[in-house]
TORKEDREN-668609 format. One line per field, with one value per residue (C-alpha): residue number from 1; residue in three letters; x negated, y negated, z negated. Coordinates in pm, whole numbers. Each point is the difference from the previous one (the first is absolute). Example, Ala and Ser with C-alpha at 12.3 -4.5 7.8 and 13.67 -1.06 7.14 Angstrom:
<pts>
k	(1|2)
r	(ala|ser)
x	(-1230|-137)
y	(450|-344)
z	(-780|66)
</pts>
This chain:
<pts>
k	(1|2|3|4|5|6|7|8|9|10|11|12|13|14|15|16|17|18|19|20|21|22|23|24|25|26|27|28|29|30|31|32|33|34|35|36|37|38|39|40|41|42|43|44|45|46|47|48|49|50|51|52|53|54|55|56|57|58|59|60|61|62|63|64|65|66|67|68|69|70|71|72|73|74|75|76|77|78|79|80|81|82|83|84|85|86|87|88|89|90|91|92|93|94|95|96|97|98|99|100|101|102|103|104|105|106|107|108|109|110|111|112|113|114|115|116|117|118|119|120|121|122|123|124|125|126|127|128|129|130|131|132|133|134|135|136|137|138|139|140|141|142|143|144|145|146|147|148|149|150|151|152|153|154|155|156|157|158|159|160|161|162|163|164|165|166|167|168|169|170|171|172|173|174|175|176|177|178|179|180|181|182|183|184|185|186|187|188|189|190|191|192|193|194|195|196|197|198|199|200|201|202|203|204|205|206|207|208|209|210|211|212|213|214|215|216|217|218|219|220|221|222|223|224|225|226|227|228|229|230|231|232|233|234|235|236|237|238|239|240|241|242|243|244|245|246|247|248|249|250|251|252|253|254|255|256|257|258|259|260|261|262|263|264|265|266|267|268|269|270|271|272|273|274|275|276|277|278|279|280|281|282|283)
r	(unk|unk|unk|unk|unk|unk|unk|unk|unk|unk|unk|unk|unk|unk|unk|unk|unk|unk|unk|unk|unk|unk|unk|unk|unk|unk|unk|unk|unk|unk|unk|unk|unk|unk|unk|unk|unk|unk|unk|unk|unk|unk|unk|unk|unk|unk|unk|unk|unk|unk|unk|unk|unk|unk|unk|unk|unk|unk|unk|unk|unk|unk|unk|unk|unk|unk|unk|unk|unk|unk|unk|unk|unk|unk|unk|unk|unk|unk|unk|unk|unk|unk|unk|unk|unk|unk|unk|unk|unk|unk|unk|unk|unk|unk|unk|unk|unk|unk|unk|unk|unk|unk|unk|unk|unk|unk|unk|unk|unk|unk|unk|unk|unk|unk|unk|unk|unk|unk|unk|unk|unk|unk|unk|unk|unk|unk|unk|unk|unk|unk|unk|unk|unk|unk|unk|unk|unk|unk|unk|unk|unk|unk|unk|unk|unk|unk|unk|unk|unk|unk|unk|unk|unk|unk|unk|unk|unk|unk|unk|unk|unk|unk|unk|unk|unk|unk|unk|unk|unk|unk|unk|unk|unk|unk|unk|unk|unk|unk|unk|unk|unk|unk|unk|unk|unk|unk|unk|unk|unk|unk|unk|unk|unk|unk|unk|unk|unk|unk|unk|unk|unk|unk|unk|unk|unk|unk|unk|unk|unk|unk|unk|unk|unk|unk|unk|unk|unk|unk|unk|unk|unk|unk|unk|unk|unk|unk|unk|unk|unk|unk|unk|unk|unk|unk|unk|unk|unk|unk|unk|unk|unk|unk|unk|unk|unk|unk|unk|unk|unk|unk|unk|unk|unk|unk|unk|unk|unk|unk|unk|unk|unk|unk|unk|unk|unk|unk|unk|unk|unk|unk|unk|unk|unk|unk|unk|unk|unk|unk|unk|unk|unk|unk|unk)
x	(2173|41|-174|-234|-183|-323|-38|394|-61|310|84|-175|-311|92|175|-157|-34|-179|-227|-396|22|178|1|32|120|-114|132|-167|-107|15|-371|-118|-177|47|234|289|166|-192|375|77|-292|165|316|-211|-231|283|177|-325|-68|370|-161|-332|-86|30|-271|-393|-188|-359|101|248|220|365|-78|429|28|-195|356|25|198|70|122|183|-199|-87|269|-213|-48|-158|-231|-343|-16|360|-47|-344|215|281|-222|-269|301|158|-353|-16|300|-108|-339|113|227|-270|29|-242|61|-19|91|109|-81|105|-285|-348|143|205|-309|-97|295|-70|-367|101|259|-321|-266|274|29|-278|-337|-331|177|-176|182|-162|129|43|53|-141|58|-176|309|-219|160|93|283|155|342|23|-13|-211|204|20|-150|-338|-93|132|-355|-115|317|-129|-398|121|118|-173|-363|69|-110|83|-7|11|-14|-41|176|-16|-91|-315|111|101|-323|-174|216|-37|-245|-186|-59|329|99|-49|86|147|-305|-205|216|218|-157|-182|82|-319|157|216|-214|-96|366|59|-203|74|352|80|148|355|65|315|-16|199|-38|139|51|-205|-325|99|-89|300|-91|165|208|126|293|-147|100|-412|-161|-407|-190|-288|215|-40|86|284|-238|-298|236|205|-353|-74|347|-22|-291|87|263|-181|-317|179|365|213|285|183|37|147|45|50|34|207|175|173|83|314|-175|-265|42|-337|-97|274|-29|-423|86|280|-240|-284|220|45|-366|-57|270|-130|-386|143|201|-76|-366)
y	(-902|285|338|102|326|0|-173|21|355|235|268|237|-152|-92|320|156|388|-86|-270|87|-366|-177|-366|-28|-393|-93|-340|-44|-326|-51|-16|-250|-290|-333|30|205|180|324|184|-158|136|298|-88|-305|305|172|-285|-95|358|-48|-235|181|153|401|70|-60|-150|99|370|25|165|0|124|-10|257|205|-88|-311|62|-308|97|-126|-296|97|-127|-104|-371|-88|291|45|334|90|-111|231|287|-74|-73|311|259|-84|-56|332|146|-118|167|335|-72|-14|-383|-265|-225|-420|-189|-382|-214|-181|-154|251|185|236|131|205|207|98|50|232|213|29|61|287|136|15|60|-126|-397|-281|-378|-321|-310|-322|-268|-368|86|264|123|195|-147|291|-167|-376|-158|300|229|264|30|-377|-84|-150|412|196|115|45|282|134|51|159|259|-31|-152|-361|-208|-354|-253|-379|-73|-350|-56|111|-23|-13|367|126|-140|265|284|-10|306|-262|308|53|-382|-186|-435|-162|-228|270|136|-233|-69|354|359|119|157|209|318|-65|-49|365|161|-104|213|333|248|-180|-332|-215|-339|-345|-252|-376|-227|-278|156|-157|-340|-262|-212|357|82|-219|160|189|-37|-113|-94|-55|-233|222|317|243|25|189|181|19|176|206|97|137|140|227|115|147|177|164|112|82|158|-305|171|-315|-371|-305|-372|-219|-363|-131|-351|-120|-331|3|-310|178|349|79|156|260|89|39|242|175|54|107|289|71|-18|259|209|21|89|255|209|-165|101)
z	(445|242|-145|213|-1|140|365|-16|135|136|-139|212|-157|-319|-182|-295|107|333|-109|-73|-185|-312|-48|-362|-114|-364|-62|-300|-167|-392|-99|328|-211|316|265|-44|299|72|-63|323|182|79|140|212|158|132|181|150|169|137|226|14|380|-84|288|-124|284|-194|-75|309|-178|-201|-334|-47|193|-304|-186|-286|-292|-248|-312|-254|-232|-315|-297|-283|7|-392|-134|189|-210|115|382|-2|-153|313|256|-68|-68|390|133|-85|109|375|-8|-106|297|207|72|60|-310|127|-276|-40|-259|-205|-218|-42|-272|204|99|-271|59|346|-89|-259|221|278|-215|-187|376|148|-53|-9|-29|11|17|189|-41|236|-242|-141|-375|-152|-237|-240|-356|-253|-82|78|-163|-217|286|166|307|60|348|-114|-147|307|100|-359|4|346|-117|-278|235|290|180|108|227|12|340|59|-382|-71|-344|-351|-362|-142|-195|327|167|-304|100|382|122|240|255|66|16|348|-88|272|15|100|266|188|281|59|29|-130|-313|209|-56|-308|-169|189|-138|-340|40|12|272|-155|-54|-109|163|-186|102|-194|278|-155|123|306|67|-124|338|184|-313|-197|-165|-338|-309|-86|319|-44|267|174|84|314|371|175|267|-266|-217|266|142|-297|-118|379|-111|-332|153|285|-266|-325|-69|-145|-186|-84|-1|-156|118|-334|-96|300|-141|273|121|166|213|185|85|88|-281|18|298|-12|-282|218|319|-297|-113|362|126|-318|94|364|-122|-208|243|343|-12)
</pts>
C-alpha cells in the first residue's frame, strides 16, 4: 500500500520545521482481547484522509494550511511497557518542539503514553474519555498497560472523566467515581450533560477517544464494538465545544479494526481527526 502522510499533503504542508501539528502513528496491538487488527488502524486513517475534502464546510476553513506533519510509526510491536516507553519518549520530543501531538492508535494502550507526555508538559491536566468500556482494571493478562487498565494509568495521574460508557466489570463498576462517569444510556439522545461534563475538567484537558463509543450501526470497525453507542453530530457537537471552552493540549483516536470491505469507518475517523483539528485552530 501507498504511504500516505496525512490527507496525502505536499510538501509545503507537510514538512516537519513549518508544521504547528504531528500525526504520531502507534500501530500497536498485542494485549487487544477479540478482534485483532488495531495495528492496521493507523496506516487505514491515513489512506482515508487521502481522499478526505481538505476544505471544512462547518468551520469554513483549511486547517492544512496550519501545516500536517506525519511521522514515522512507532517500532515496538510486542511489549505494552516497551511501546509506552517509545511512544511517550517521541511524544515528547514533539511537544518540546512546540507541536500539537495527534496520535493514532493502535489498541487503547498507547494511550497512557501520550497522557503521560501531556500531563509531564503541561499543567493543570485533566483527561476525558469517549468510550463504551470503562478500562479501569489494575492489571489484566499479567499486565498493567494492557488496554482494559489505560484509564486506571491516567487517574493515577490525572482527574478523569469518562463518556458513553456502557461496558465493564463488576470491579470496575466499584472503582468508577459515578460523578465523573456519563453511561451512554443516559445521554444518547440529549445534550443536557454538555455543561455538566465541562465543568467537571480543568482549564486543560487531554481528549481520547476509542472509537467504540460510537455507535457500531455508524462504526462498525473496532476491535470490541458494544450495541447502544453515540452519534456523529451528538458527539462532534460536543467535541466543538470542548475546544472553544477549555484548552485541549492533545488527542488520540484508538481501536480502529478495519474491514478492508467497507471503508466507512476509516474514513469517519479520518474526517473526526479533521473536524478536531479545525475546532482547535480554525476557531
Amino acid at each position: 500500500m501507498k504511504k500516505y502522510n496525512f490527507c496525502d499533503l505536499t510538501k509545503e504542508h507537510s514538512n516537519y520545521p513549518a508544521a504547528k501539528i504531528v500525526i504520531l502513528p502507534a500501530p500497536f496491538d498485542a494485549t487487544s482481547t477479540w478482534i485483532k487488527g488495531a495495528d492496521k488502524g493507523p496506516d487505514a486513517i491515513l489512506e482515508a484522509s487521502a481522499n478526505m475534502e481538505t476544505y471544512d464546510i462547518e468551520t469554513d476553513s483549511e486547517v492544512f494550511k496550519q501545516g500536517i506533519f506525519t511521522d514515522k510509526p512507532i517500532k515496538e510491536k510486542k511489549s505494552p511497557e516497551k511501546m509506552v516507553a517509545e511512544l511517550k519518549a517521541r511524544t515528547l520530543k514533539h511537544i518540546k518542539n512546540g507541536k500539537y501531538v495527534v496520535t493514532l492508535g493502535g489498541e487503547h494502550s498507547i494511550s497512557a503514553a501520550s497522557i503521560q507526555a501531556h500531563v509531564e508538559s503541561f499543567k493543570d491536566v485533566s483527561v476525558i474519555q469517549f468510550d463504551a468500556h470503562a478500562d479501569l482494571r489494575e492489571a489484566y493478562h499479567g499486565s498493567k498497560y494492557n488496554h482494559a487498565c489505560v484509564m486506571a494509568r491516567a487517574r493515577e495521574i490525572a482527574p478523569v472523566v469518562q463518556v458513553g460508557i456502557r461496558s465493564g466489570a463488576v470491579e470496575e463498576a466499584e472503582l468508577m467515581k459515578k460523578d465523573n462517569v456519563f453511561l451512554a444510556q443516559d445521554i444518547y439522545d440529549n445534550d443536557r450533560w454538555f455543561n455538566k461534563c465541562l465543568k467537571k475538567l480543568t482549564k486543560n484537558v487531554y481528549l481520547t477517544i476509542d472509537l467504540d463509543a460510537f455507535d457500531p450501526a455508524i462504526l462498525p470497525s473496532t476491535g470490541t464494538p458494544e450495541p447502544g453507542g453515540l452519534g456523529w453530530y451528538q458527539v462532534i457537537k460536543f467535541l466543538k465545544l470542548l475546544m472553544q471552552k477549555k484548552n485541549v493540549v492533545g488527542f488520540d483516536i484508538v481501536e480502529l479494526c478495519p474491514n478492508p470491505k467497507n471503508k466507512g469507518s476509516d474514513f469517519l475517523t479520518a474526517k473526526l481527526i479533521y473536524k478536531l483539528l479545525s475546532y482547535r485552530f480554525c476557531r
